[in-house]
N, C-alpha and C positions, 0 to 999 in steps of 0.2 A: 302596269304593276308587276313588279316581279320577285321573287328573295334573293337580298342581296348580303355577299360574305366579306366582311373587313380581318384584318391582321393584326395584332398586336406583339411586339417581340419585348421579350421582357427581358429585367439585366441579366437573369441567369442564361440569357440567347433562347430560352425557348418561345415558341412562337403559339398564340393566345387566337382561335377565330372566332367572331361574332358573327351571328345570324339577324340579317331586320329587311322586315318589307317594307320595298320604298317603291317610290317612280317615278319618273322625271318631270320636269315641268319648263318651260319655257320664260325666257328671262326676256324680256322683251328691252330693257334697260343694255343689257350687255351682249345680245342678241346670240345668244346659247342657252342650254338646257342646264336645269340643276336637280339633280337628287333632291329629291325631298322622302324622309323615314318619316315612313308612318306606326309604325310599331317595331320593339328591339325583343327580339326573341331571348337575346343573352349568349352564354356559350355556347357554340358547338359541341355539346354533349349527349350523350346519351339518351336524357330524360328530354331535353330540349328537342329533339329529333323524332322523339315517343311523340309528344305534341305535335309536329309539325307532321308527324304519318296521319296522326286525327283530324287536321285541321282539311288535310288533303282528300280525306275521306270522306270529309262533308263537303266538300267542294265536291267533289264526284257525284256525289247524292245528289246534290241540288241539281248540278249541273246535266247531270245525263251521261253515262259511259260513252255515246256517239259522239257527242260535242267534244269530251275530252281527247278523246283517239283522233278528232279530227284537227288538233290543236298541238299534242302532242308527240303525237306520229305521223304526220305533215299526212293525214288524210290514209290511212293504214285501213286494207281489208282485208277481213281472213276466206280466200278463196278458196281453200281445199286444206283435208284433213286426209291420213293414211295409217293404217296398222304399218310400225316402226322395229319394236321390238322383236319381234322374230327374225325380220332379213337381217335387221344389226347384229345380233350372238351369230349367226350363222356365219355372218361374213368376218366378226371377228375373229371362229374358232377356224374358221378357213385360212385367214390368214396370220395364225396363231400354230398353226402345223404346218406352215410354211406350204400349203398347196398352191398358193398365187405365185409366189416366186418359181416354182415348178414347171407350172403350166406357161411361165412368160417367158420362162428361159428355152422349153421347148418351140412355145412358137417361134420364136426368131432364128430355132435351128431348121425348121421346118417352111420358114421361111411365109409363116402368118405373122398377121397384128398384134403386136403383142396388147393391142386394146380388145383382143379377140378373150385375155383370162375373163373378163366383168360379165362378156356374153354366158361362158360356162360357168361363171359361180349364178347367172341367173337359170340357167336353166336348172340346176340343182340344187338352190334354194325354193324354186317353184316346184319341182319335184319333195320335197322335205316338206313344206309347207300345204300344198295343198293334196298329198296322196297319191297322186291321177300324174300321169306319164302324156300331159299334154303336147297335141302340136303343135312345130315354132307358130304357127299364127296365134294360139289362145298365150304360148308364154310372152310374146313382144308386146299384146295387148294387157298381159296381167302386167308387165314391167312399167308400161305407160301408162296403163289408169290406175292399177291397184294398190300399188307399193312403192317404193324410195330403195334403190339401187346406188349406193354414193359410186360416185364413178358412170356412172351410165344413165344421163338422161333423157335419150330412148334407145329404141331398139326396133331392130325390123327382120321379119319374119324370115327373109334371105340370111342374114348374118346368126339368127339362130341353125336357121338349116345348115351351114359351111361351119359352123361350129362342130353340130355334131358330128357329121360328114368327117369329117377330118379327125373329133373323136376317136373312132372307129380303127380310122388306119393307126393311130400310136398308142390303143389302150395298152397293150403289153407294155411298152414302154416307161407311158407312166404311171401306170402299177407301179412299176421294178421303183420309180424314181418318186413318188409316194411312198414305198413301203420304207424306202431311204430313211427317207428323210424322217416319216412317223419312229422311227425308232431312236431320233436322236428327244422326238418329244414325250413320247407315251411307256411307260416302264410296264410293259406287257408281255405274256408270252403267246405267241401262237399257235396254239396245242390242239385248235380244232378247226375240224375240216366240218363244214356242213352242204350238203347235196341237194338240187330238188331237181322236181321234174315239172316245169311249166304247162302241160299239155292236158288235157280235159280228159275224162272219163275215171272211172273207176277204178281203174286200174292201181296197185301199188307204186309206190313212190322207193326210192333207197335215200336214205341220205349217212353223210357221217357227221357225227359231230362231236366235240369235246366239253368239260366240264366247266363249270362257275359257279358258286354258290352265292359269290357277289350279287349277280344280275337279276338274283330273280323277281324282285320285286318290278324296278322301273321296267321291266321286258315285258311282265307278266301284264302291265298298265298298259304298256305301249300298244300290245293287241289291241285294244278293245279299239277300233277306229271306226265301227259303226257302217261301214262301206257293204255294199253289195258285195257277195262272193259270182261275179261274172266268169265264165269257165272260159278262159283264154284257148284261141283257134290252136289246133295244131300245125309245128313245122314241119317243111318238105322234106324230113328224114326219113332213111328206111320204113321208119316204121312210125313216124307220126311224133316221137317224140325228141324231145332235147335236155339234155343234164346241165343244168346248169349248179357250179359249186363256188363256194366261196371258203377263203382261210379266214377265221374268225381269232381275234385275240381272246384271252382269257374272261378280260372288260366285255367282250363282245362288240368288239369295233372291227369289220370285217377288212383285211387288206388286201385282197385278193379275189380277182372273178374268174371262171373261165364258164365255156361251154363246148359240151361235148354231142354230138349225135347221141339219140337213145340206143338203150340196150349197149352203149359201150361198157366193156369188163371193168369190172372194180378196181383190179389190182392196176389199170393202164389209165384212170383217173386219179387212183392215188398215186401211184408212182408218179405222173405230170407231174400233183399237188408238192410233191414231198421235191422233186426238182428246182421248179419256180421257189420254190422258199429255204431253199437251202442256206442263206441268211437267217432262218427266225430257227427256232429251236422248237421242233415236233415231237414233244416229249412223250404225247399218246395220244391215238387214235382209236376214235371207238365209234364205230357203228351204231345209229340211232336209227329205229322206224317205230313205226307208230301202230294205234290200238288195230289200226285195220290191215294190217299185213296178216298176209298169209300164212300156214303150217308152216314148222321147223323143215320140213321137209321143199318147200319150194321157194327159202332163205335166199335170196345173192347173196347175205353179206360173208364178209371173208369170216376165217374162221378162227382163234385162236392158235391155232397153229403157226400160223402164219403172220404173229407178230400182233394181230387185232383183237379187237372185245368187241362184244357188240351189248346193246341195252335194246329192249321190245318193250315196247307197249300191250298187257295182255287185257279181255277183257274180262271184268269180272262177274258182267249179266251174261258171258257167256256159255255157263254152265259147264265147262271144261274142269277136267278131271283137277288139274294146278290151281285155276279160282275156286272153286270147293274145299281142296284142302287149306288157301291161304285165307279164305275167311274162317274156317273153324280152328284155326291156330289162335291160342292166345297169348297176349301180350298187350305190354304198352306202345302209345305214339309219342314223339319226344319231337319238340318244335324245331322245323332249325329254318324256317322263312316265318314271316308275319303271319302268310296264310295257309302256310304249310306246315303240316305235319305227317308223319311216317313210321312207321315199324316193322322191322326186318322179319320174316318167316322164314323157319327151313323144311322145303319139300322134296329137294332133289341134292345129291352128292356134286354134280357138277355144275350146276347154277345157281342165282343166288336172285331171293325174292324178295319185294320191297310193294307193300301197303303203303299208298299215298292219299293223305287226304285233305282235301285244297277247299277251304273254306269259301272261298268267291265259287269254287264252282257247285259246290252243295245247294249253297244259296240260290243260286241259277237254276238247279236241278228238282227241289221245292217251289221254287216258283212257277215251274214249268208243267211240275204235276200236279201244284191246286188249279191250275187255269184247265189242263184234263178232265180233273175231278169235277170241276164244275160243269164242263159242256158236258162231260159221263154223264152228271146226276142228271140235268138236264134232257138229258135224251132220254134215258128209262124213268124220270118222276111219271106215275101212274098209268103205268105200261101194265100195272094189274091188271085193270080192267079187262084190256085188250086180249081179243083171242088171242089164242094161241099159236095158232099159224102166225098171227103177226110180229108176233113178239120173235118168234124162232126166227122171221123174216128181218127183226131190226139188229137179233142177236147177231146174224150174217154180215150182215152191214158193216156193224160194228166191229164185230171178227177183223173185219179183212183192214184195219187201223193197226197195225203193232203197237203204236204209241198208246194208243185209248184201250186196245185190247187187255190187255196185260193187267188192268182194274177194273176187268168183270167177271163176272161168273153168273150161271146158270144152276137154280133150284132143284131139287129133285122134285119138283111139281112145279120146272121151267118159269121160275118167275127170274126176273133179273137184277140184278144184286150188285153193290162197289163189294169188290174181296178185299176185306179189310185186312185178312193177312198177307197180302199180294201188298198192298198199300206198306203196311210192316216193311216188308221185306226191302221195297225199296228204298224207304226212308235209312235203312242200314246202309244202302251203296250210295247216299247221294256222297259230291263230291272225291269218292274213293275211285280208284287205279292202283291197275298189277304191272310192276315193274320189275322184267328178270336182267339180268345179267349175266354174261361169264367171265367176266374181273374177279379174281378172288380177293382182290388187293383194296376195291376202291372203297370209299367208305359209304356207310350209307346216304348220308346227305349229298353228296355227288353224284351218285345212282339219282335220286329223286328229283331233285334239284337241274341236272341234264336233261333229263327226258323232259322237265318242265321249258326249257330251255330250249330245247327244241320244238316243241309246241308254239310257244308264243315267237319266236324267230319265223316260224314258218308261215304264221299267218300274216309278219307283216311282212314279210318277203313276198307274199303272195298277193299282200296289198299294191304292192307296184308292180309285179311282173302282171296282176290285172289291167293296171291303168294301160302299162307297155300292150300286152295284147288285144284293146280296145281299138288302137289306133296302126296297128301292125296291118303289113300288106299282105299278110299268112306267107310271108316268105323268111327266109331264113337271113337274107341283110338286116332285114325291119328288128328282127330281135335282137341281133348282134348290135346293131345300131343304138339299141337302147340300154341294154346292159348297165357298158359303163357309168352313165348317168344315174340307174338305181343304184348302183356302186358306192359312187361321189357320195349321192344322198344316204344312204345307209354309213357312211360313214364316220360324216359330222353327229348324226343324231344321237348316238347310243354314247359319244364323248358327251355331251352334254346332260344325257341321262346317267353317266355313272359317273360325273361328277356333282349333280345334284341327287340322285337315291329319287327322284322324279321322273315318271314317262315323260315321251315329249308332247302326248295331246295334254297334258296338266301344263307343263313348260309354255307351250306353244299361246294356250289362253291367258297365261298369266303375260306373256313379253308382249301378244298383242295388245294388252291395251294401254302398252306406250305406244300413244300417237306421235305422227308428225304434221303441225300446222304448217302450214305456207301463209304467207301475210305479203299482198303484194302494199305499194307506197309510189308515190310518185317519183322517188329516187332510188328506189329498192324493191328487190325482193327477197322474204327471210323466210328459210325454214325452221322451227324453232319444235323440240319433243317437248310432251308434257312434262308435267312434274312427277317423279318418281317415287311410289310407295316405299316403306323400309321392308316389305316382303322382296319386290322387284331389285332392291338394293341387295340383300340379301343372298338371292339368287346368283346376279352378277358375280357375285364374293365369291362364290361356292363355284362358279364357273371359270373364274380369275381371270375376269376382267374386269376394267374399270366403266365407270357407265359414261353413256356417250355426251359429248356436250350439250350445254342445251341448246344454243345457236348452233344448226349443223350446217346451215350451207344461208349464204347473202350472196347476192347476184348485182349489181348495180342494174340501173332503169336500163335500157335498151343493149345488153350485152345479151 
């Protein structure tokens, strides 16, 4: 029994089909088979077809989805399932900026595979993807068990290592032939240098960095990745550390790595910087550090004289002479991010002060103090009682917490107390920061807005230069080795975030859960993506790409 389609051509030549279930039968008189119609469904129309989807549909019912798949997909099993969405945008925006053409046209100068680009677009969508600066053995097995790489179905731990390896020797290179090329695709400028220093300890950090008012939101997301902060080993430098800088575009899509021994001079890493990019337009440089730098007096950074600004982070529970006066300044704050706001103070003639106050981190900073407040109350609830030695003895204790201290206090007949003015006081500084500068020029939402910008760059900068230091031989190859690779990945991401106003761990959950099935068959095998929501569509729009097919790869049986 099958449905069968007849023709009708009519005088105006147009052509008329009928739909009717028939099936054959055996003529035993003229010893062949005849149709025989069992029912005329009528035109091939619209409505006519609305029936025959119902009619199918209880047929499946009755029948059983197994039975039907094994009838209609000559015996179809679905063997494996995979997160799709993420390595797809990645590998489109890869090669949407023309970095595959890049890298295939150098290895053939170089005299590698030119199937060697698919190896480095995996190692750098595993680096993008899952955080961590894995070894080739953990990314050959993520490529083979975890994910769908079009172009590459496997991969082996040698060919990742000869990837990087090789890396290494032509990152300058293709930098130079990346940053090319990004300029014929990205309308950016790149006005900012940003520095850091990979190496453990307390120690201050320098960096430079330039402005955006754009970025701050999806950068500001981007942080939060949840990850251990592991203190990466120090390199065999003079002195333990390594500068590692990058040229950042306005977007915040970085074009540029280098790294330098620590304690190298400022002006002999800007100068490099300002060389290398003598192509991009370095409209201004400004010095960024942060709330834990040291006195004005044991500053590196260059100084206004000299062509630079710089922006500091100050603190304002620091009780310094400048935080004192910029809280008892009055004025207004006036929005200029979603969760930022700010108001400019004037305390000094030659620098310039900026009140910042960031709504996510208020939040964070109340949360942090009722979970205090609660183990406070907890520890002196009915400490009355208690002698008084004991009590001076818990007061001690407790003293030596900076965090918990700071909401207590002691009776004038030693009993112990929350200082509810102390409590006050901080509830005024949550989410607040003291931002100076010496631009006279810049506005204030740049000032704020930077420094934020530097914050949230730094931590996820710091998110992979940990993974990299995890797996480092504490030598000074091992990091240069990995660099470029945070590079790569740092690159694609922040296109994709300032093309959607989205971090990429929001991005990253939303594109994972386009799967990819595999269905093998006795004549085939298909990979086939789910079905696409209109957010995931959405997305794609906003990134300017088209979504991928559904059928992404068929195999026939034994190839």
């Amino acid at each position: 029994m099958y449905l069968r389609s007849t023709r009708r051509r009519n005088k105006d030549g147009s052509v008329v089909r009928y739909l009717q279930l028939a099936h054959n039968e055996w003529d035993a008189a003229t010893k062949r088979s005849k149709v025989q119609v069992i029912y005329n469904f009528g035109r091939d129309d619209a409505t006519n077809r609305q029936a025959l989807v119902r009619l199918a549909a209880s047929v499946i019912k009755e029948l059983g989805p197994e039975q039907i798949l094994d009838v209609t997909a000559d015996g179809l099993e679905f063997v494996d399932s995979r997160p799709f969405g993420g390595v797809w945008v990645l590998d489109a925006l890869w090669q949407q900026l023309g970095i595959d053409k890049t890298f295939r046209r150098m290895c053939v100068n170089g005299g590698l595979d030119p199937s060697a680009e698919r190896v480095l677009f995996a190692l750098v969508a595993n680096r993008a993807l899952t955080g961590w600066a894995d070894p080739p053995g953990e990314v050959a097995r993520w490529v083979n068990e975890d994910v769908f790489v079009d172009g590459l179905p496997g991969i082996t731990e040698e060919a990742c290592r000869k990837v990087t390896d090789w890396l290494c020797e032509i990152s300058g290179s293709l930098q130079e032939e990346v940053s090319r090329e990004l300029a014929h695709h990205l309308d950016h400028e790149a006005d900012l240098l940003f520095f850091e220093s990979p190496s453990s300890g307390p120690e201050p950090i320098q960096r430079v960095t330039g402005l955006d008012s754009d970025a701050y939101e999806p950068l500001l997301d981007a942080a939060a990745t949840g990850r251990p902060a592991f203190g990466p080993p120090p390199d065999p430098d003079a002195d333990g550390r390594t500068m590692v800088g990058l040229a950042v575009t306005r977007g915040g899509i970085p074009l540029r790595v280098w790294r330098w021994p620590g304690r190298t001079p400022d002006e002999v890493m800007i100068g490099r910087a300002k060389e290398d990019m003598k192509g991009w337009a370095l409209s201004r440089v400004i010095w960024t550090a942060d709330r834990a730098c040291p006195d004005d007096g044991d500053r590196r950074l260059p100084r206004q004289d000299e062509g630079h600004h710089d922006i500091v982070g100050a603190k304002l529970r620091s009780g310094s002479a400048e935080a004192d006066a910029a809280l008892s300044r009055q004025g207004r704050y006036h929005r200029v991010a979603a969760n930022l706001r700010v108001k400019e103070v004037h305390i000094a003639a030659d620098e310039r002060f900026v009140i910042c106050c960031d709504a996510l981190t208020a939040r964070r900073d109340a949360e942090t103090r009722a979970g205090l407040l609660e183990e406070l109350t907890g520890l002196i609830d009915g400490t009355d009682r208690l002698p008084s030695a004991e009590r001076a003895a818990l007061h001690q204790r407790i003293s030596a917490d900076p965090h918990m201290s700071r909401y207590l206090r002691m009776t004038p007949g030693g009993l112990l107390r929350i200082d509810a003015k102390a409590v006050r006081a901080e509830e005024n500084l949550d989410g607040k920061y003291l931002v100076r500068t010496t631009d006279p020029g810049l506005p204030v939402e740049d000032i704020a807005l930077g420094y934020m910008r530097l914050l949230t760059f730094e931590r996820g900068w710091r998110d992979l230069l940990t993974g990299v230091s995890r797996l480092c031989d504490r030598g000074e190859p091992s990091v240069r080795r990995h660099l470029p690779l945070t590079w790569l990945s740092l690159l694609l991401v922040p296109v994709a975030e300032f093309r959607t106003g989205l971090s990429w761990a929001r991005l990253r959950r939303e594109l994972d859960r386009i799967k990819l099935g595999t269905f093998a068959a006795r004549t085939c095998t298909l990979r086939q993506r789910t079905e696409m929501t209109e957010k995931q569509h959405d997305l794609l729009a906003a990134l300017l790409l088209t979504p991928p097919p559904r059928i992404i790869e068929m195999t026939p049986a034994g190839c």
